[in-house]
N, C-alpha and C positions, 0 to 999 in steps of 0.2 A: 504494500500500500504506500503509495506518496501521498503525503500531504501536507501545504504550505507552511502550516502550522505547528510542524513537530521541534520541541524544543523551547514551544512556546506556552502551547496550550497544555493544560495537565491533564487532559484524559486518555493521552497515550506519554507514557513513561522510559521503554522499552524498544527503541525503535532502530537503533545502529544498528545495519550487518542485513536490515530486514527480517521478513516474517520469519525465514529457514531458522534463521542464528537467535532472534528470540526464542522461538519456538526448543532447541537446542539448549539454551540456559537453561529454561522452566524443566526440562529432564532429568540435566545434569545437575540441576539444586535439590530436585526432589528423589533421583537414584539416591543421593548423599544422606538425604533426609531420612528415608524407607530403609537405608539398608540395615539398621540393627532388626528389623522386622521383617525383610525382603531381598534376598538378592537376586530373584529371578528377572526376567524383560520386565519391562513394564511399558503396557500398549498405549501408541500414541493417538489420539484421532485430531487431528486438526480443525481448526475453521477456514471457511471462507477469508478468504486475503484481506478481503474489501466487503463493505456495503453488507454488514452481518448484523448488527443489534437492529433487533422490533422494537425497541423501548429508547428512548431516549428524554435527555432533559437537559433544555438549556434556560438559561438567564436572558433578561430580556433588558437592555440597558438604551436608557434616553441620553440623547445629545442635542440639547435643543429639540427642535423638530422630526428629528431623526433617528429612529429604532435598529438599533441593531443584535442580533442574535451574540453573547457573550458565554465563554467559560471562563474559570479560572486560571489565572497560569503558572506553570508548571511550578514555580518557585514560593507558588500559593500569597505573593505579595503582589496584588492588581487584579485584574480581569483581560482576558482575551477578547477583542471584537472576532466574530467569522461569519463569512458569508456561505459557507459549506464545510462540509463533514464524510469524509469517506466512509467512517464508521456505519453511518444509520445507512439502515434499508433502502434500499431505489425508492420505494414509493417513497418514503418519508425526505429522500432527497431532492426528488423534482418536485414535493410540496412544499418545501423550507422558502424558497425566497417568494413564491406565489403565495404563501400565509402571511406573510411580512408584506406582501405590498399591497395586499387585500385589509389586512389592520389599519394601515395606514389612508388607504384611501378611504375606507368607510370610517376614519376617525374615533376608535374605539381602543387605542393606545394607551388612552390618559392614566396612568399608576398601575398600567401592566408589567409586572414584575418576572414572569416568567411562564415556558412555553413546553407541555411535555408531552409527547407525542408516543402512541401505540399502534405497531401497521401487525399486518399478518402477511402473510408469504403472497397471499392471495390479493392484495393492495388495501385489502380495508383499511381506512385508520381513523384513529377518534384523537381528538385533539383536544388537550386541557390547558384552556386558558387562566394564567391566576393572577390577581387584581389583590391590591389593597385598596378597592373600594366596594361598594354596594351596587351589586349590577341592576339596572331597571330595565323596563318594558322596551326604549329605547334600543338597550344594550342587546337585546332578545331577539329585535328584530334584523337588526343591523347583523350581528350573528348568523340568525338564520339566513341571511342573505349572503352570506358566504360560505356557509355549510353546505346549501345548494348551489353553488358557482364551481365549487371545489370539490363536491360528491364526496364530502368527510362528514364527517361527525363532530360534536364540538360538545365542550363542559366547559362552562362557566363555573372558576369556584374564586370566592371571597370570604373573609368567615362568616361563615355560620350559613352559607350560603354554597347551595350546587343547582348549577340548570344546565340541563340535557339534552341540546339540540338532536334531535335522531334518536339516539340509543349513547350508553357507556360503556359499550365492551365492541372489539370485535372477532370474529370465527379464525382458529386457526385452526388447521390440518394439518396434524403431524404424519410423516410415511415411516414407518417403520417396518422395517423388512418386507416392504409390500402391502401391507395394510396399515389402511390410514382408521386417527383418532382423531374427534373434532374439539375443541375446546372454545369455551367461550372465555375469554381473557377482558378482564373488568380492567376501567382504569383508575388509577391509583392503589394497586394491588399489586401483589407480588405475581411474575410472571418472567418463565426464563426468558432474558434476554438475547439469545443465540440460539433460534429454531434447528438451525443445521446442527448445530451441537447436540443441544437437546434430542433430537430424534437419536444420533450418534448413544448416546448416554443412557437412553431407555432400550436401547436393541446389548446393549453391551449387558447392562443389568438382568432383561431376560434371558441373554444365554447362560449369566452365570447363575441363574437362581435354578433350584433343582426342585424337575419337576416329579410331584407322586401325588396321589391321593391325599393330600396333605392339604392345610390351611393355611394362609400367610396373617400374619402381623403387620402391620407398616405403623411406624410411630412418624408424625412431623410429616403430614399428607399433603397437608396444603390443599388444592384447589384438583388433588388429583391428578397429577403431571405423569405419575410414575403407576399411581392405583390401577388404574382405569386399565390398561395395557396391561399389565399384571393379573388383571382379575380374569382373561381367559387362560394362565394358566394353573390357576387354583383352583379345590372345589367352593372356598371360600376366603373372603380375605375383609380383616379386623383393622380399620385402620383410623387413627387417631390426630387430632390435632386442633389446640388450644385458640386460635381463631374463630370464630363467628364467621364470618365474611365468606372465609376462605373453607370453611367447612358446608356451606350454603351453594359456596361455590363448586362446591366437590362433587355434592351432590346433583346439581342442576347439571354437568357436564355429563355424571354418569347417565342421564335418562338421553341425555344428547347422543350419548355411543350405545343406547341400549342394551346394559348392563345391568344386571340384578344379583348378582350376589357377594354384594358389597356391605358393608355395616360402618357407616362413617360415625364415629363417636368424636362431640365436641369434648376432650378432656386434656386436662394435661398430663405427661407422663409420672408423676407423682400419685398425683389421683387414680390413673389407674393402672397400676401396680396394685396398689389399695383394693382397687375393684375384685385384681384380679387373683387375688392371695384373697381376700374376704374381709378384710380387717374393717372394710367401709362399705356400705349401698349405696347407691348416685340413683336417681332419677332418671340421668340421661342414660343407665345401662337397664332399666326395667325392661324393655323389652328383647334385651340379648342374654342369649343360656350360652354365657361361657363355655357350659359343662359339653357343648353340641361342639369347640371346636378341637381339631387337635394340631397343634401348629407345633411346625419344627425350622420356620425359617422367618426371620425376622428382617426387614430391611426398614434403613436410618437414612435419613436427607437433613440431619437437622440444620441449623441456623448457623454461621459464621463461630460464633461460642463453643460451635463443639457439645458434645455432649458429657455430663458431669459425671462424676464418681459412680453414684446409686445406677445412674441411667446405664453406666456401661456393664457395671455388672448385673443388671437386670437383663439388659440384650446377652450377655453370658450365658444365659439361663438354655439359651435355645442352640441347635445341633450349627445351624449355616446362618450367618451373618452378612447380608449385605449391607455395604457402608458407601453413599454417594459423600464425599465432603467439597464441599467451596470455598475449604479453609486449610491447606496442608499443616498447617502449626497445629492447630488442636485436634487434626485426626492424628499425627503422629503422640500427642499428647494421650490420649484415648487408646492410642493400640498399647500402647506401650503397661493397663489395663488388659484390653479386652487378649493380649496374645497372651498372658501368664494361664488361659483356656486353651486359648484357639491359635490356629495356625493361617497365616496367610496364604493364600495360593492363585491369589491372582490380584495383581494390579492393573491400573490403567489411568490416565492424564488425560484430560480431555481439555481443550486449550476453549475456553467460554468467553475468555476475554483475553484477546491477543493485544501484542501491546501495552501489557500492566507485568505487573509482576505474579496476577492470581491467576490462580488455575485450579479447574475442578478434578476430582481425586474418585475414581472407584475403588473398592475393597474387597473382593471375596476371600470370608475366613470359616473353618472348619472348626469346628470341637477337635480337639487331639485325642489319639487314640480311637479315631471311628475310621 
């Protein structure tokens, strides 16, 4: 990827040598990292070079009269002006300066602060505009009139305030090994940023997950990214997560792929443990008979944090362990835990965000001794 702006702008970090030689580093830091736990390969999947995140977010900064798209820079003292992004998505890039000149001509700039944009492969995109002020009737219509000019979507938010020209989400299609998954992807919600990854990262997880007559676990679900694709090869799958939104979400996605033998429980992993050892009744488990499942493979996506002490040896508990992490420090912090059980037997790097220094991480590990 070229772009004018490396060296200046902080959202690519990593950029000497190009994509090969970053791509190269993030291996060789992480062989180093893994090896008191792994010396086997560890499989690399790449990204697209160019034009790869669905999600994006920029600043929106006035000069006088004049609006221009900003990041921050690299040295995190100032802001970067840019009039383009190699990063975002095609759609999201032939819409970037046609949304800026459409703001501007319909006059609806005034204490716009920033601009954050969600596409799908398929060019949907919904566009959130955010305001330090109180949007009215005016602003709505003016709006709509460029929602319809530009065949996008549009959110108004201010606080305390959200308005939804169109809809809030749009359809993605993920292909995985040939069959595709539909999701609906809300905005201002968690959603992977790198479809081509992503797809990459759910085909890698279902080859390692092993299939029997068996039940799965999933703790840290989210919105169903990894569930849903999982659930045809379970006869049933338990899967957990502390959000509202994103467990609502999980659910609506599943009736979208036509899927039914799921059991989305809003809990946190605390709570249920509790449930599931008896020590506590919940509400929101009344109509699940634990006693119906029988699970021997647990799989973990959790949050940047890593997962803590209790949680790792709670996932102990069970024979195969899958681990996606989007954090190499604290999964290495966690194995170093979860392997005094289990054994690793397969890695894998999946480059989610090229041009930084992260990188997302799979894990398959065994019980020892089986």
């Amino acid at each position: 990827m070229n772009c004018k702006y490396f060296g200046e702008c902080g959202a690519c970090k990593v950029y000497e040598g190009g994509y090969e030689h970053q791509l190269a580093l993030k291996l060789e830091l992480n062989q180093e990292r893994f090896l008191p736990f792994y010396s086997g390969d560890i499989s690399v999947f790449e990204s697209p070079h160019t034009h790869y995140r669905s999600r994006s977010e920029f600043k929106i900064w006035h000069d006088g009269e004049t609006l221009y798209y900003a990041m921050n820079h690299i040295d995190k003292k100032g802001i970067v002006f840019i009039d383009e992004c190699p990063q975002v998505s095609r759609p999201i890039s032939v819409l970037m300066p046609k949304l800026l000149k459409a703001v501007k001509e319909r006059n609806i700039g005034f204490k716009l602060f920033g601009v954050d944009f969600l596409s799908s492969k398929g060019g949907e995109i919904a566009v959130s505009l955010l305001y330090h002020r109180a949007l009215d009737n005016e602003w709505r219509e003016l709006a709509s009139e460029i929602a319809a000019e530009l065949n996008i979507y549009i959110i108004g938010r201010s606080r305390g305030q959200k308005i939804v020209i169109g809809q809030d989400f749009v359809t993605e299609i993920l292909n995985v090994d040939g069959e595709e998954f539909r999701f609906n992807y809300i905005e201002n919600s968690f959603t992977q940023p790198n479809s081509q990854v992503n797809e990459q990262m759910i085909a890698w997880a279902l080859k390692n997950l092993f299939r029997a007559d068996t039940d799965l676990l999933e703790l840290y679900c989210g919105a169903g990214n990894f569930t849903i694709p999982f659930a045809k090869k379970f006869r049933k799958v338990l899967a957990t997560e502390i959000s509202k939104s994103s467990i609502n979400a999980a659910k609506s996605n599943m009736l979208l792929n036509d899927v039914h033998n799921i059991e989305f429980v809003r809990m946190g992993v605390e709570e249920f443990v509790q449930a599931l050892d008896g020590v506590r009744e919940f509400n929101r488990m009344k109509d699940i008979d634990l006693k119906l499942y029988n699970i021997n493979t647990i799989f973990v996506d959790p949050p940047r944090s890593g997962m803590d002490e209790d949680t790792c040896k709670f996932a102990a508990r069970y024979e195969n362990i899958i681990y996606i992490s989007c954090n190499p420090e604290t999964l290495a912090r966690d194995l170093a835990i979860l392997c005094q059980t289990h054994t690793v037997c397969d890695m894998a790097l999946f480059d989610q965000f090229p041009y930084t220094h992260h990188a997302e991480m799979g894990v398959k590990l065994t019980r020892k001794g089986l």
